[in-house]
C-alpha positions in Angstrom: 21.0 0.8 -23.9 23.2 -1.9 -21.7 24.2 -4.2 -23.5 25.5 -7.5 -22.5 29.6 -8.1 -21.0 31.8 -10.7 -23.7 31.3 -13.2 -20.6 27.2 -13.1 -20.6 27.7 -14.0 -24.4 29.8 -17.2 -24.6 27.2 -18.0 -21.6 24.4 -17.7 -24.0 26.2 -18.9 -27.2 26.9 -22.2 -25.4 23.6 -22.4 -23.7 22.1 -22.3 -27.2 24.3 -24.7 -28.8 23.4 -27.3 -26.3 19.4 -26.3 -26.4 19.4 -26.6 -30.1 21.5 -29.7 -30.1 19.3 -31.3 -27.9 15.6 -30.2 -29.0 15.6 -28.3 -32.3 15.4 -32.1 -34.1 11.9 -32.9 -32.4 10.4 -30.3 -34.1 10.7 -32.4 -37.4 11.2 -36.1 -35.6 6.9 -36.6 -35.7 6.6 -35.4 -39.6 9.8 -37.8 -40.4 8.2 -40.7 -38.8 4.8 -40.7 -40.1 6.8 -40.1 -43.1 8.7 -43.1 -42.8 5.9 -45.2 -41.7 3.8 -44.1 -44.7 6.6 -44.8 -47.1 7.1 -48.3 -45.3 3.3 -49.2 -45.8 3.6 -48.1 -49.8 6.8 -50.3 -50.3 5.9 -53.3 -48.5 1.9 -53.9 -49.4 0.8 -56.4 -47.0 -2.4 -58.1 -47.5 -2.9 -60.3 -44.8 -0.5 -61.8 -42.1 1.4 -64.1 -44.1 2.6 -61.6 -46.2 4.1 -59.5 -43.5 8.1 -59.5 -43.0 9.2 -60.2 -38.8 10.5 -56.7 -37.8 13.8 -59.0 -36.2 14.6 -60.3 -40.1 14.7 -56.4 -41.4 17.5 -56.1 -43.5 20.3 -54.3 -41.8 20.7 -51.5 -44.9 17.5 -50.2 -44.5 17.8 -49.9 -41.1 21.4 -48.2 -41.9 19.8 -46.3 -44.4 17.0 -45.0 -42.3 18.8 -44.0 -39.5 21.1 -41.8 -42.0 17.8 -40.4 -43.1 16.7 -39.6 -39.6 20.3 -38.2 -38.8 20.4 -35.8 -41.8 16.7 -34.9 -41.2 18.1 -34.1 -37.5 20.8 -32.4 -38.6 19.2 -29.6 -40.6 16.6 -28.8 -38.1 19.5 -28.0 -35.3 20.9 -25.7 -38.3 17.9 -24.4 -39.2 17.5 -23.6 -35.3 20.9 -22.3 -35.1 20.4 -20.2 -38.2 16.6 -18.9 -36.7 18.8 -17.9 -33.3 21.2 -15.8 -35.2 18.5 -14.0 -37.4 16.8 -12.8 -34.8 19.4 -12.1 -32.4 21.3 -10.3 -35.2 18.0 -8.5 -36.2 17.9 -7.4 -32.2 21.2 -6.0 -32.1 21.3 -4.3 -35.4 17.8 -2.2 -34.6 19.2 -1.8 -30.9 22.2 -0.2 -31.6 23.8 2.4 -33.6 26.4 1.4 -36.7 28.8 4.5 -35.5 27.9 4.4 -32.0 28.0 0.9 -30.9 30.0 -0.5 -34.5 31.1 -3.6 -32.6 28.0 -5.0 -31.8 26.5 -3.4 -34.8 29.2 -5.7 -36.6 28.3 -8.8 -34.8 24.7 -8.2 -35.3 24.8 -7.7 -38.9 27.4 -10.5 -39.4 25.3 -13.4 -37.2 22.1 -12.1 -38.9 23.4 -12.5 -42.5 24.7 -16.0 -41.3 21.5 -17.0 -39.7 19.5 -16.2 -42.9 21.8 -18.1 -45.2 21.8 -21.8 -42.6 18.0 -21.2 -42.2 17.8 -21.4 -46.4 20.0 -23.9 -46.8 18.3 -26.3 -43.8 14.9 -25.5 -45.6 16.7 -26.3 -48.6 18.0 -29.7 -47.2 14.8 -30.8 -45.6 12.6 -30.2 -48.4 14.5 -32.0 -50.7 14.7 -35.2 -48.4 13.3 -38.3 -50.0 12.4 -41.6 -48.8 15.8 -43.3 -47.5 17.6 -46.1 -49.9 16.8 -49.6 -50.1 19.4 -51.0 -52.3 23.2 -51.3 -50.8 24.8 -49.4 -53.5 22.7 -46.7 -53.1 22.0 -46.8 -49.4 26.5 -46.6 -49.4 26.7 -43.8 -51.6 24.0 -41.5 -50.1 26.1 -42.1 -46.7 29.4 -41.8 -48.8 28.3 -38.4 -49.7 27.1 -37.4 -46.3 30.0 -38.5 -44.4 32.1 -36.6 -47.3 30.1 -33.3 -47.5 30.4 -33.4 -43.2 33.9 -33.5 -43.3 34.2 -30.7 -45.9 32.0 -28.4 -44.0 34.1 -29.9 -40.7 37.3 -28.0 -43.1 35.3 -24.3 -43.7 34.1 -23.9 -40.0 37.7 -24.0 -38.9 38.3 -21.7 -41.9 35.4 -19.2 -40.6 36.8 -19.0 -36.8 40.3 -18.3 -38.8 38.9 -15.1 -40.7 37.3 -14.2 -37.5 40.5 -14.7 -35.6 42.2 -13.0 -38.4 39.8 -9.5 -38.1 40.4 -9.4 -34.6 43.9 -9.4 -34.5 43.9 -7.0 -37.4 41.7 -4.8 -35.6 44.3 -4.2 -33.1 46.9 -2.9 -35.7 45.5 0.7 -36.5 43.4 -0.2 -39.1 39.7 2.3 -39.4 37.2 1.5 -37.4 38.9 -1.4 -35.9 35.4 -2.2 -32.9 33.6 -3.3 -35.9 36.4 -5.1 -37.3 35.9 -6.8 -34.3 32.2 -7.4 -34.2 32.5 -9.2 -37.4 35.4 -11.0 -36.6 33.3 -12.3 -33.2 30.7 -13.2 -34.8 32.6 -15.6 -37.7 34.8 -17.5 -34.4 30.9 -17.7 -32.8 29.5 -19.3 -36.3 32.2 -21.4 -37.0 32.7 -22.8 -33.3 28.6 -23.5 -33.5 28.9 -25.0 -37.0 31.8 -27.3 -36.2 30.5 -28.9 -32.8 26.7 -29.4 -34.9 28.9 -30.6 -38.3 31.1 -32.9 -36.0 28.2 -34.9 -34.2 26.7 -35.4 -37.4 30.1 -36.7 -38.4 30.6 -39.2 -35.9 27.3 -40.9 -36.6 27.4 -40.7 -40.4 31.1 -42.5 -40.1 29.6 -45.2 -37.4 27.0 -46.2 -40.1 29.5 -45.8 -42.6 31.6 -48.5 -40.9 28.2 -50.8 -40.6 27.5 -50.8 -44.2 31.3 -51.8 -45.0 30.3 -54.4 -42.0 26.9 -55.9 -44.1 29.3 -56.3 -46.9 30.9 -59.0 -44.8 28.2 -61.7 -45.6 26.2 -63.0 -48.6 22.7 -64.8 -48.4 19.6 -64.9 -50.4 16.0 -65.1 -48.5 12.7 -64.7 -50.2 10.5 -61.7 -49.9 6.8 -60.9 -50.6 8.1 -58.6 -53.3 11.2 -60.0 -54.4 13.9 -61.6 -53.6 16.7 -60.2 -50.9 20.8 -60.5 -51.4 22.8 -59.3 -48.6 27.0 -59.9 -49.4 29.3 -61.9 -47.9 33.6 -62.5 -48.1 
């Protein structure tokens, strides 16, 4: 069996971190908006034209809070893409080769399949626990809070991934057994951490703009009447 040069690999790994960047989030981004629009009608019952609210007066933390929504949303279908990538790649590469014939790429097939298994659960996870997005300001900054926290946490463990990885490689190079699969795995934890961090860190960068928005909305207070209520937005 050929098998593909270290070179042709990065190639690939690249060229699928920028296709699932770019197109695994549409998959979902139809369900999410009729979602959204369906949750919109419920909360905002609008019987005739006077009752309905002038999209240009919408209150700036449900639009924060909606495009966090979308973002996370976004965010766990390019992991669960990732994740669907390395389970079947793994799954090729572990039936394709032989553990003591081939136990590098045995390694990295096992190693990316087991990770790929364990994003796709926890993007399913993630997405089917999704509600409707916030509509108070407390809550709409605590869900984002949380986000932006959780990002930067995960930002933390995929630089400690590519370390263990680093870590088996260079220890497969001091005499220890079976040092090519040593290195399969240890190839495979730099790949899934690299991948995780550059999904983890644009998912960061947007969570901390919107972040910096609702500390913005916090800059003025108002009152205006709704059909359902009554709206406060702060001010200082």
């Amino acid at each position: 069996m050929s098998l593909p040069q270290p070179r042709a690999i990065v190639f690939v790994v690249v060229a699928c971190i920028a296709a699932v960047s770019l197109a695994a989030p549409a998959a979902g981004q139809q369900l999410s908006d009729r979602n959204a629009r369906s949750v919109a009608a419920h909360a905002v019952p609008a019987k005739d034209d006077s009752d309905r609210i002038d999209e240009s007066d919408e209150d700036p933390v449900v639009e924060l809070a909606s495009a966090r929504h979308a973002a996370e949303r976004a965010h766990l279908w390019r992991v669960a893409a990732w994740g669907g990538v390395n389970a079947l790649g793994g799954l090729a590469l572990v039936t394709g080769t032989g553990r003591t014939d081939q136990p590098l790429w045995w390694g990295f097939g096992a190693q990316s399949g087991l990770w790929g298994v364990v994003n796709v659960g926890i993007a399913t996870a993630g997405l089917l626990a999704s509600g409707a997005p916030e509509t108070g300001y407390d809550a709409a900054l605590s869900a984002e809070r949380t986000y932006h926290d959780i990002l930067l946490f995960n930002l933390g463990l995929n630089v400690a991934y590519s370390s263990v990885g680093t870590t088996l490689v260079l220890l497969s190079h001091r005499g220890l057994d079976n040092p090519r699969a040593f290195r399969g795995h240890g190839y495979s934890l730099i790949m899934q951490g690299a991948g995780l961090f550059i999904f983890d860190a644009i998912a960061f960068l947007g969570s901390r703009s919107r972040l910096s928005g609702l500390l913005d909305v916090a800059g003025s207070l108002s009152g205006r009447a709704l059909p359902t209520g009554f709206a406060l937005t702060w001010s200082f």
